[in-house]
N, C-alpha and C positions, 0 to 999 in steps of 0.2 A: 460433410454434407450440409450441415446448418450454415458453416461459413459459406458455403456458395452459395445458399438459397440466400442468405443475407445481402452476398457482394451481389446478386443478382436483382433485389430487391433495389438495393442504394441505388447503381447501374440504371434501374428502369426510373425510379423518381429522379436523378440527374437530369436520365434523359428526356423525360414530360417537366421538368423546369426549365431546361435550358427552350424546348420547343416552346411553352409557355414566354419566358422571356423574349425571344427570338420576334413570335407572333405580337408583341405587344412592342418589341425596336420596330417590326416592322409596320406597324399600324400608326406609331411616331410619325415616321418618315415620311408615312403618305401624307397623314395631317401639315405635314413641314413642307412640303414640296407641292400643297396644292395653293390654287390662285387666291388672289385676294381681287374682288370688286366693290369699290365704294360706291356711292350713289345717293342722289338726295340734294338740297338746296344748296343756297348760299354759307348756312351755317356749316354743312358739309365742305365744300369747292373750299370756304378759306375769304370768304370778301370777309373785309378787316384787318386779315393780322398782315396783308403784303405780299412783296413777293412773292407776282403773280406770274405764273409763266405763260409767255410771249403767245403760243401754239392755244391754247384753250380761248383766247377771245374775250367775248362778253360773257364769259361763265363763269372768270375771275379766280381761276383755280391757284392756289395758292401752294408753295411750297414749307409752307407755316402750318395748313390744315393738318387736320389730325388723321387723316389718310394718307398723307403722302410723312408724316412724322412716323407712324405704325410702319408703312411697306422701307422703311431705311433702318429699322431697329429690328425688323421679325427678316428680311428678304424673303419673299412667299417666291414661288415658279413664276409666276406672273402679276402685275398688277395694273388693273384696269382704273383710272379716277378718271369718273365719268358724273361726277355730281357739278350742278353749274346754276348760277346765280340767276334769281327768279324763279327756279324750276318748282311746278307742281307735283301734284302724283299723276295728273294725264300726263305731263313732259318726261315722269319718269318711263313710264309705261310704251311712251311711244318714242321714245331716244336714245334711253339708256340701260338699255337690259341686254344689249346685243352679244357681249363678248359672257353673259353669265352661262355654263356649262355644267355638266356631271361631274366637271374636275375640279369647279371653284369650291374652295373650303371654306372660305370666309366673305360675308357681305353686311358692307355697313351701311346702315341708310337711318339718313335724317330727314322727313319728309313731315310737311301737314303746315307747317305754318302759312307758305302762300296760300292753299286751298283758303283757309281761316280769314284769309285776307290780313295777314302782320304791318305791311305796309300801309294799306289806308288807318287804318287802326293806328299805329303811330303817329301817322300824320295828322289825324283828326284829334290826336290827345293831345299832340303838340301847339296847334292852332287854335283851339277850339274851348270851348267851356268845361267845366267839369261834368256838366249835364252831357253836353254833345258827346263828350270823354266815354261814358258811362255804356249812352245809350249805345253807339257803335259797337264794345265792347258787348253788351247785351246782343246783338244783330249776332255779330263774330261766333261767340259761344251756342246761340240758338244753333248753328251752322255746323260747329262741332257736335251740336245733339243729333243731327238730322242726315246731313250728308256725310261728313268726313269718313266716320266709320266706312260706310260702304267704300269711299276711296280706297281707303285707307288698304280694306280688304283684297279689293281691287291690284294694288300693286304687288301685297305680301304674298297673293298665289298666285301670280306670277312668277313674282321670286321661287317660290316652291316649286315650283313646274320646270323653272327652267335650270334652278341649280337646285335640284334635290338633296344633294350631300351635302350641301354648306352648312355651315353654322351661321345664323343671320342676328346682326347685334341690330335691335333700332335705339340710336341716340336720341333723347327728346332733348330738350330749350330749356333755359335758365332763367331763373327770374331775374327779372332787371335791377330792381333797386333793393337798394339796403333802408327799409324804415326804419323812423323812431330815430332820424339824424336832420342837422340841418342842412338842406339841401337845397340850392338855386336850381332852378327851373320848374319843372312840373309842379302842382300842390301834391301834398300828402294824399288827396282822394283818388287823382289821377295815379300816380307811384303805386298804390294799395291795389288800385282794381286792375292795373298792370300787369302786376304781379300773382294774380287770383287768375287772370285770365292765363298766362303762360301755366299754373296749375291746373288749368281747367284742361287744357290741349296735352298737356302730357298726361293725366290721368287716361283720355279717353285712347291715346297713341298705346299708352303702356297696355289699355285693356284690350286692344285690338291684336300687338304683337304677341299676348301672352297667350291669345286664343289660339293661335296659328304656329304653338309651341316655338317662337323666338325668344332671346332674351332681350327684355328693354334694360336701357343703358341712361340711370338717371342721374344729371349731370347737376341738379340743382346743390346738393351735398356739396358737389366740388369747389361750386361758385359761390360757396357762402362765404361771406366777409370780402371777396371780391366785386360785389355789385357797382353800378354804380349808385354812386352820395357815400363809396366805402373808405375813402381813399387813396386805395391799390386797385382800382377797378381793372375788370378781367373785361370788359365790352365798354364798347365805345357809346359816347351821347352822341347828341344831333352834332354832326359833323359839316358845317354849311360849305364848305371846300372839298368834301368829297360825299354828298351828302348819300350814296348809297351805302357806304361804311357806317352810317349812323345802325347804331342798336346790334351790331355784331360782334363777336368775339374779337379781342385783338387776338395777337401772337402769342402771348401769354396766357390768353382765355384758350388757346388751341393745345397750345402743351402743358398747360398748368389744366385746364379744366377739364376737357374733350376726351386729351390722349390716352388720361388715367384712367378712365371709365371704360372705355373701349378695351384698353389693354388689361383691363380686370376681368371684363365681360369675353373676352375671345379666348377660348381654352386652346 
């Protein structure tokens, strides 16, 4: 009699293990077998590192970025790269949200730097005096106190609304230079507040994804001792032959800096 209440015992906890395991292969699979959607700028798309496929246009989407590096090493059910050069969080919001569903698991999005204005901002550091440098930078970051959030807010419940199951990484920006080296071009003042400002736009990125229970994806770690003035730089200087390529990740900055972050950050 005890032996059978025993082997009946064994018998049932088998059988709620193997259900237990079964219910967790199959909660795997779903996670393996749903989509992936990337989204977000230029430093998302890939302008930099090349090897830009022919179909995407002026969006620059590259087969180097670290979206389309991720969807060839994970193969997800589907994947959408819908991030493209210049894009804001309005352009997110009203272009590139289409293909997000109840089935996408995963979404990467790199957004905020145009809203910030990154472009005039470089080109006014480039040209310009360390004052003019400074004050624009002052302008820039007031901008991230005031609007961006709301942006910001703006496109992450969207994202939530429209792909409720995903898991959503947002990648922030890398600081440009490596100080305390010697460096041709920019001065030390300009390089310093450069680099203060890209911390400024990811602190305020990272406190908006964290509200909206995402994980931000900081990529400054990765970039370190890649900057440029490093002399392995992971991003390009003023490029006057392709000068939209100035200040973005090469191809190395995509798989060395980007890819690891993301592939850390997506469970």
């Amino acid at each position: 009699m005890r032996r059978s209440r025993i082997t009946a015992y064994v018998t049932s906890l088998l059988l709620a293990t193997g259900l237990a395991l079964t219910g967790a292969a199959a909660s795997q699979a779903q996670a393996a077998t749903g989509g992936y959607v990337a989204l977000g700028d230029s430093y998302a798309s890939g302008v930099g590192a090349g090897s830009y496929i022919s179909s995407s246009g002026s969006c620059d989407r590259s087969t180097n970025a670290y979206p389309y590096l991720w969807n060839a090493a994970h193969s997800p059910s589907s994947f959408s790269f819908l991030a493209c050069s210049g894009a804001t969080t309005d352009d997110v919001l009203s272009g590139q949200l289409g293909t997000l569903s109840s089935s996408t698991a995963l979404v990467s999005v790199t957004i905020g730097g145009n809203d910030a204005g990154f472009a005039d901002v470089m080109t006014t550091c480039v040209l310009s005096s360390d004052s003019t440098c400074l004050s624009r930078i002052s302008t820039a970051e007031a901008y991230v106190d005031s609007t961006l959030p709301g942006k910001l807010d703006n496109v992450y419940d969207a994202i939530s609304a429209k792909a409720p199951n995903a898991e959503v990484v947002v990648l922030g920006y890398p600081r440009f230079y490596l100080l305390g080296t010697t460096c041709l071009g920019l001065s030390s003042t300009k390089r310093t507040a450069i680099n203060n400002a890209a911390d400024y736009i990811d602190t305020a990125i990272a406190k908006r994804a964290a509200d909206h229970g995402f994980t931000f994806g900081d990529v400054r770690s990765a970039f370190s001792s890649h900057e440029i003035c490093s002399g392995s730089s992971w991003l390009h200087s003023v490029n006057w032959l392709d000068i939209t390529e100035s200040y973005h990740p090469t191809a190395s900055g995509q798989s060395g800096g980007y890819l690891p972050v993301l592939t850390s950050n997506a469970s």
